[in-house]
C-alpha positions in Angstrom: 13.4 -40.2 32.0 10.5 -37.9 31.6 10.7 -35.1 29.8 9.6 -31.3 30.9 7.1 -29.9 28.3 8.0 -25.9 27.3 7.0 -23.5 24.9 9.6 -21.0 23.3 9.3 -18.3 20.8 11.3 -18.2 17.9 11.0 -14.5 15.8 13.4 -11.9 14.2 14.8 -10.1 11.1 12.9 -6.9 12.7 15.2 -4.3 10.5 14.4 -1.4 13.2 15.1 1.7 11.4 14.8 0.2 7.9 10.8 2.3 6.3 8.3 0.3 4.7 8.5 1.2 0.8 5.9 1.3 -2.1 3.4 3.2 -0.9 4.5 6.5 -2.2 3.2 9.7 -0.7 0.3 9.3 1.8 -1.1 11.7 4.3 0.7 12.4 7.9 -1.1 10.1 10.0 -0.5 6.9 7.8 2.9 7.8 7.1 3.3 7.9 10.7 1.9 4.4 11.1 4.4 3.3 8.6 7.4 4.3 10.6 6.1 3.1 13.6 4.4 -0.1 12.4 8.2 -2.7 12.7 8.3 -1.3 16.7 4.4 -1.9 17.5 5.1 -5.3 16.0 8.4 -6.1 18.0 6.3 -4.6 20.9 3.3 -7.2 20.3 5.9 -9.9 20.1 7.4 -9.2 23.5 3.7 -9.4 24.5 2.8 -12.2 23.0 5.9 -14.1 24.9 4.9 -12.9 28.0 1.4 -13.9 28.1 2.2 -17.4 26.1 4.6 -17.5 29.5 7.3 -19.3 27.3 10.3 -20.3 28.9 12.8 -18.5 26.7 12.8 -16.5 23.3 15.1 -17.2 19.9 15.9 -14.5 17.6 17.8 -14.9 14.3 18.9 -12.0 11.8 19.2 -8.0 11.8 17.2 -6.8 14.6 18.1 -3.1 13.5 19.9 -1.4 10.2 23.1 -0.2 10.5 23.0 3.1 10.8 19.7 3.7 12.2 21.1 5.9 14.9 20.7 4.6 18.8 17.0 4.5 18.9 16.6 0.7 17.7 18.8 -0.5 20.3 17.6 1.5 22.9 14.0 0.9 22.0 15.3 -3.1 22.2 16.7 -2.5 25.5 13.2 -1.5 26.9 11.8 -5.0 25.1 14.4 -7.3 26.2 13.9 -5.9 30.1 10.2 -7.1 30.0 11.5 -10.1 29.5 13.9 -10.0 32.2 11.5 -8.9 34.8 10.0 -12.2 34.4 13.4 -14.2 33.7 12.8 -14.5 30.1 16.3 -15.8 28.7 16.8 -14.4 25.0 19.5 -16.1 22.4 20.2 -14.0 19.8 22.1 -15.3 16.4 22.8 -12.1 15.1 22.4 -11.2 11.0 25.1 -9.9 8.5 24.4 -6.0 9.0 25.6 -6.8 12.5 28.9 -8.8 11.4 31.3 -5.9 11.6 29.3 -3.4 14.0 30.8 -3.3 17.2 28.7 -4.4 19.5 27.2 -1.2 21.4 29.0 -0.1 24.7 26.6 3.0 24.4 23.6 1.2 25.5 24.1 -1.4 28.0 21.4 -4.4 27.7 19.8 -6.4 30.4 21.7 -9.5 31.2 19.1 -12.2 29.7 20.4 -11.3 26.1 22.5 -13.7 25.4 24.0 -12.6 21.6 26.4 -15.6 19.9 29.5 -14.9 18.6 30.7 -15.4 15.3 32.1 -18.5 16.4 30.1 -22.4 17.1 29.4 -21.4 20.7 29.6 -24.3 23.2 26.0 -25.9 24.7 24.2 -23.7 26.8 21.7 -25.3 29.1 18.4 -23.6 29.3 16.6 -24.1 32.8 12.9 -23.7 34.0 12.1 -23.3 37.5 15.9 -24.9 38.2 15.3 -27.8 36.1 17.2 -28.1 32.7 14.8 -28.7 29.8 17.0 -27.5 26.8 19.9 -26.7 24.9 21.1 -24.2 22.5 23.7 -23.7 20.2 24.1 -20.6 18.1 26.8 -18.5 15.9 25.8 -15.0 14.6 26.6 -14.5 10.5 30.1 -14.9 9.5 31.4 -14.8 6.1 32.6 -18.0 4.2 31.7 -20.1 7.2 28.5 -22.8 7.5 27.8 -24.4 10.9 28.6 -28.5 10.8 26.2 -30.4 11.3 28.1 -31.8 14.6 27.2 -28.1 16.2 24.7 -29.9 18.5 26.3 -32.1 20.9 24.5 -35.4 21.3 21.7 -35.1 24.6 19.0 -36.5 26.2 17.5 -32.7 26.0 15.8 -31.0 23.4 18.3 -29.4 21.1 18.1 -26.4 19.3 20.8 -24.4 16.9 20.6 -20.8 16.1 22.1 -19.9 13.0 21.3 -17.7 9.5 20.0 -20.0 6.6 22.6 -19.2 4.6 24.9 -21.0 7.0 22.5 -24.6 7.7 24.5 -27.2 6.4 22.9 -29.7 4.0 23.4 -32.6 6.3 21.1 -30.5 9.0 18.7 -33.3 9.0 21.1 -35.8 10.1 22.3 -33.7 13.3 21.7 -34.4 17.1 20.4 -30.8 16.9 15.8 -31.4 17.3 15.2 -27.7 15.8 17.4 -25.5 13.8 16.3 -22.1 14.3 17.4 -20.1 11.6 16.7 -16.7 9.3 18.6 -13.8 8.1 16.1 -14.2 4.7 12.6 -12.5 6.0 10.8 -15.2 5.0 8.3 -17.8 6.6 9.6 -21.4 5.6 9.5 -24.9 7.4 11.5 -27.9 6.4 11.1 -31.2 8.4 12.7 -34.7 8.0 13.1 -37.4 10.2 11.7 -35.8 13.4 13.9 -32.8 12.4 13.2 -29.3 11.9 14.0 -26.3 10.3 12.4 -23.2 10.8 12.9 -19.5 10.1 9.6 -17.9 11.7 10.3 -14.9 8.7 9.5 -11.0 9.9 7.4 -9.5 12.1 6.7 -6.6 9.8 5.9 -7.0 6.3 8.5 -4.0 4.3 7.6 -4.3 0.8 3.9 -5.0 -1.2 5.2 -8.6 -2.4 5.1 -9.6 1.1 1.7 -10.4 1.4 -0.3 -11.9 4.0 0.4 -12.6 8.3 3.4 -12.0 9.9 4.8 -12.7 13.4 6.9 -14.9 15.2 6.6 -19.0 16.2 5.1 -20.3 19.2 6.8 -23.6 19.8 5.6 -26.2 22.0 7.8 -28.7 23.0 6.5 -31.9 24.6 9.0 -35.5 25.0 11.2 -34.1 21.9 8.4 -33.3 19.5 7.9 -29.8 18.3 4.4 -28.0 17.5 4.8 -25.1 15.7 2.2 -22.2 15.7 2.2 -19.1 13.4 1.0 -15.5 15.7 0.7 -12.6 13.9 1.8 -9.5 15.4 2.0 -7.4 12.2 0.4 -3.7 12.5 -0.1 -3.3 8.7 -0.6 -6.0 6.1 -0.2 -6.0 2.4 -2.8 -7.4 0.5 -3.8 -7.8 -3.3 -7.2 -8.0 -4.6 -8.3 -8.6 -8.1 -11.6 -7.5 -9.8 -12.7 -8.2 -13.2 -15.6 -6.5 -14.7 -17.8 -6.7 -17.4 -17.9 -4.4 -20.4 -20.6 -2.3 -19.5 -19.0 -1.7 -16.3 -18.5 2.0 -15.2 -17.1 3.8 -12.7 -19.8 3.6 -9.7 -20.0 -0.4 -10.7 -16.3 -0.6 -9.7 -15.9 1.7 -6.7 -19.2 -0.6 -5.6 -17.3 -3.7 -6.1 -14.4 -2.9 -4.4 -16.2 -1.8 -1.1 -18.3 -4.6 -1.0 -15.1 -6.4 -1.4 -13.4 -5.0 1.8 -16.3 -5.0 3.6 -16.6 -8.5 3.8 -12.8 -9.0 4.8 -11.9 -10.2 8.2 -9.8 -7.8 10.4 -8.0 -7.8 13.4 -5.6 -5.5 15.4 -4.4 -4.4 11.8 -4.5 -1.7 8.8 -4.7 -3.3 5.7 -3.0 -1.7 2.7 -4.4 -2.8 -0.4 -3.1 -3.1 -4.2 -5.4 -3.5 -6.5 -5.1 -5.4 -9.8 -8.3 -4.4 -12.3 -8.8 -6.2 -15.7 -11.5 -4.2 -17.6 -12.5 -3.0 -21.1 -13.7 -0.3 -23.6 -13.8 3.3 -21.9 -13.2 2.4 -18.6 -10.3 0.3 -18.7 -8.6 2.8 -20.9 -9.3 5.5 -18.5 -7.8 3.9 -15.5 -4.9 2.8 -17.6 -3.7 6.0 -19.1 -6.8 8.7 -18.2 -6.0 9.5 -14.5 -9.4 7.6 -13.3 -7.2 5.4 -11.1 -6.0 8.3 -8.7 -9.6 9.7 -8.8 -10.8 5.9 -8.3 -8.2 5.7 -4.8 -10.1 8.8 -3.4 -13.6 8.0 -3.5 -12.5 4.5 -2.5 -10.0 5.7 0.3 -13.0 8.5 1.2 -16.4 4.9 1.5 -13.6 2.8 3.7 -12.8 5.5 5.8 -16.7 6.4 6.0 -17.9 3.4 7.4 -14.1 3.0 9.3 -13.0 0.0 7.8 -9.3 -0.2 8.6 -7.9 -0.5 5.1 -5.9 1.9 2.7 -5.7 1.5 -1.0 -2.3 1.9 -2.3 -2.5 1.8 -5.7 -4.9 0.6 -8.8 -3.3 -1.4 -11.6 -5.6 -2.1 -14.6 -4.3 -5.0 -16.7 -3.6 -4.7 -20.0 -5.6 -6.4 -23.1 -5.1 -9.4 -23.7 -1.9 -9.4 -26.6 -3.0 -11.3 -29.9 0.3 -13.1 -31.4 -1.5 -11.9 -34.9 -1.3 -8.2 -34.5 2.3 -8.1 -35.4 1.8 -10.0 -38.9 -1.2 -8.1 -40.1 -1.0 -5.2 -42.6 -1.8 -2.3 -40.1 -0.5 0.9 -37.8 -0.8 -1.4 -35.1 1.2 -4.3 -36.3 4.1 -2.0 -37.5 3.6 0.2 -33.8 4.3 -3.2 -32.3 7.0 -3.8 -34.0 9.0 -0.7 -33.5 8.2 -1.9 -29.5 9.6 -4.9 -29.6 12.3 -3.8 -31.6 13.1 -1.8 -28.6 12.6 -4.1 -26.1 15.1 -6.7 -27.7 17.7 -4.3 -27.9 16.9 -2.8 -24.2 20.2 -2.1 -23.5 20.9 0.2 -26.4 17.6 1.7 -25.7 18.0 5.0 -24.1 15.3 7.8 -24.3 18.3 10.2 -24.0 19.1 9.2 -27.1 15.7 9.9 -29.0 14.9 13.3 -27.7 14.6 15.9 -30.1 17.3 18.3 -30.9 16.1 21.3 -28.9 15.3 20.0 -25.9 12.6 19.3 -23.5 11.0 21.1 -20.6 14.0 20.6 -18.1 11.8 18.1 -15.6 10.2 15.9 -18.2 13.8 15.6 -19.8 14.9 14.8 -16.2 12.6 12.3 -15.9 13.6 10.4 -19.0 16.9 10.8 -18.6 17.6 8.8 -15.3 15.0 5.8 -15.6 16.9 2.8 -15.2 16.5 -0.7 -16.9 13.3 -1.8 -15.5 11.6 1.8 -15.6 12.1 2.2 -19.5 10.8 -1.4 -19.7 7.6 -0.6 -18.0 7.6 2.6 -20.4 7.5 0.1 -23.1 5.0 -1.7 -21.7 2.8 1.2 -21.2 3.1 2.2 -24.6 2.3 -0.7 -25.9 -1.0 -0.3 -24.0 -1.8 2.8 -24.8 -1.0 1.8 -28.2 -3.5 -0.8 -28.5 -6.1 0.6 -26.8 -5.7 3.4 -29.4 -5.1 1.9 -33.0 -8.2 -1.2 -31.9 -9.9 1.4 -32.1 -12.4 -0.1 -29.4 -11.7 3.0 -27.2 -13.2 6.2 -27.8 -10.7 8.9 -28.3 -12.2 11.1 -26.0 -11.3 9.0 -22.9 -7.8 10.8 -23.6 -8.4 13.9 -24.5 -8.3 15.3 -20.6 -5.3 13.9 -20.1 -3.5 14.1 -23.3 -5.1 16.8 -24.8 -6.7 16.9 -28.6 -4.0 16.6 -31.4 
């Protein structure tokens, strides 16, 4: 029997509601773009299924936070009836946030949502034009329960199951089931074994500055039982790192240079990029970036040539490594080696180690104290660190002690 070739579009985990974090304070309009960036994305995505004319969509995860208020779903609603005005069938396996939220009365959705239960649904058929060309399976997250790998009935159709990773069983591979949709994790991953596959197309908005890179959704084309997969990016904002290393004779003009040169060879599309970047540097200048303040005056004049000659990037922040650590410095006879020490004394025994506990008897200015007092684990850690730094950069004595004196004052 010949088979009907389709596309589909498989996409979710949009957490409406839920900000994008580390970029710390930024002016109005890119905080704006921020907030809005997850809904532009879902918005491109709905696009990008309409003019791809697939025959139906699969989502899989969160599609908003709890607690986010009605505007997600609402703003969803709109989405899902573009689809409907051209008989765009959505299947929706929903995500853990959504386990034990009843399901909205509030907002009443179109009818070609179709959202699993948290129970193995039965086969639905999927039809194009009148003709059946697929079928689906799906159950939204529930706790302490993992799909069989039986889900899929056996069929001379494709067959696809909708489910969150965490519930794939490990026999997946050796289902009736062609493509297991799944995702609930954010990320992009494919798995494929004996004409089976496994896909979770990840976000469509990057949240955090480890997740680098493209994101989208999954254009799948499906011709006699065999599944392309292509990656479309719909994301509004990117996250990017760049490294630089420079030379020791390197100054301040050589590395705001560098890095514009840098982004203005970068390819862009329909997107900001927001851009970390990772400096390794020596002598003056590296000390200055680390502990000077150069690195927030180095953001501006960079943030001030992109925006200049309107390239569609935003620097975020500037991390200069540290020197490289010499294994001798803790056995010699010097400040340094016995300034070590007293670090990694404290870093062994970091959960004794609480600055609390080491301020003098009366008292600090009330914020600084604040600001000791409630670091957590991994914040007094990177104080360690950062002393450590500073503490080489000092007692080398490569540096010249006037690179702190702005910023720390003369002793």
């Amino acid at each position: 029997m010949m088979r009907q070739s389709f596309r589909f579009l498989q996409a979710g985990d949009f957490l409406l509601g839920n900000p994008l974090t580390g970029v710390g304070l930024q002016p109005t309009a890119l905080a704006e773009s921020l907030r809005d960036a997850p809904y532009e994305a879902v918005e491109r995505l709905m696009g990008c299924a309409l003019s791809h004319r697939v025959a139906f969509v699969v989502l899989v995860g969160d599609l908003w936070c709890s607690g986010a208020g009605p505007g997600p779903a609402d703003f969803l609603r709109q989405q899902f009836q573009r689809l409907a005005d051209r008989d765009i069938p959505v299947f929706w396996a929903a995500g853990r946030h959504h386990a034990e939220e009843t399901w909205s009365t509030a907002i009443k959705f179109p009818a070609n949502l179709h959202r699993f239960s948290t129970d193995p649904s039965p086969p639905i058929a999927i039809r194009q034009k009148k003709i059946e060309i697929a079928q689906i399976v799906g159950q939204s997250w529930k706790r302490h329960q993992t799909l069989s790998e039986n889900a899929a009935e056996p069929a001379d159709r494709f067959s696809i199951v909708a489910c969150c990773s965490n519930r794939v069983p490990t026999a997946w591979a050796s289902s009736d089931a062609h493509y297991w949709a799944v995702g609930g994790s954010g990320e992009r991953r494919t798995r494929q074994t004996a004409g089976r596959i496994l896909h979770s197309a990840g976000m469509p908005q990057a949240r955090r500055a480890n997740q680098t890179g493209p994101h989208g959704a999954t254009l799948v084309t499906v011709s006699d039982s065999r599944a392309r997969l292509k990656p479309i990016a719909v994301d509004s904002l990117r996250w990017e790192n760049e490294t630089l290393t420079l030379t020791e004779d390197a100054d301040l003009d050589v590395l705001r240079r560098m890095m514009f040169d840098r982004m203005r060879q970068k390819q862009y599309g329909q997107f900001r990029m927001l851009v970390r970047w990772h400096i390794t540097a020596s002598g003056d200048l590296g000390a200055q970036l680390r502990h000077g303040g150069l690195d927030e005056k180095c953001l501006e004049l960079h943030a001030a040539d992109l925006a200049e000659q309107q390239i569609p990037a935003v620097p975020i922040s500037i991390e200069t490594a540290y020197r490289e650590f010499r294994p001798e410095w803790l056995d010699e006879d010097t400040l340094l080696s016995e300034f070590l020490q007293v670090i990694r004394d404290f870093r062994e025994r970091n959960d004794e180690f609480y600055f609390s506990n080491h301020l003098p008897e009366d008292g600090l200015p009330s914020n600084l104290e604040d600001a000791l007092t409630s670091q957590d684990e991994e914040q007094r850690s990177q104080v360690l660190r950062d002393a450590a730094a500073l503490g080489v950069d000092l007692l080398t004595g490569d540096v010249d002690l006037n690179a702190f004196e702005a910023a720390w004052g003369k002793p």
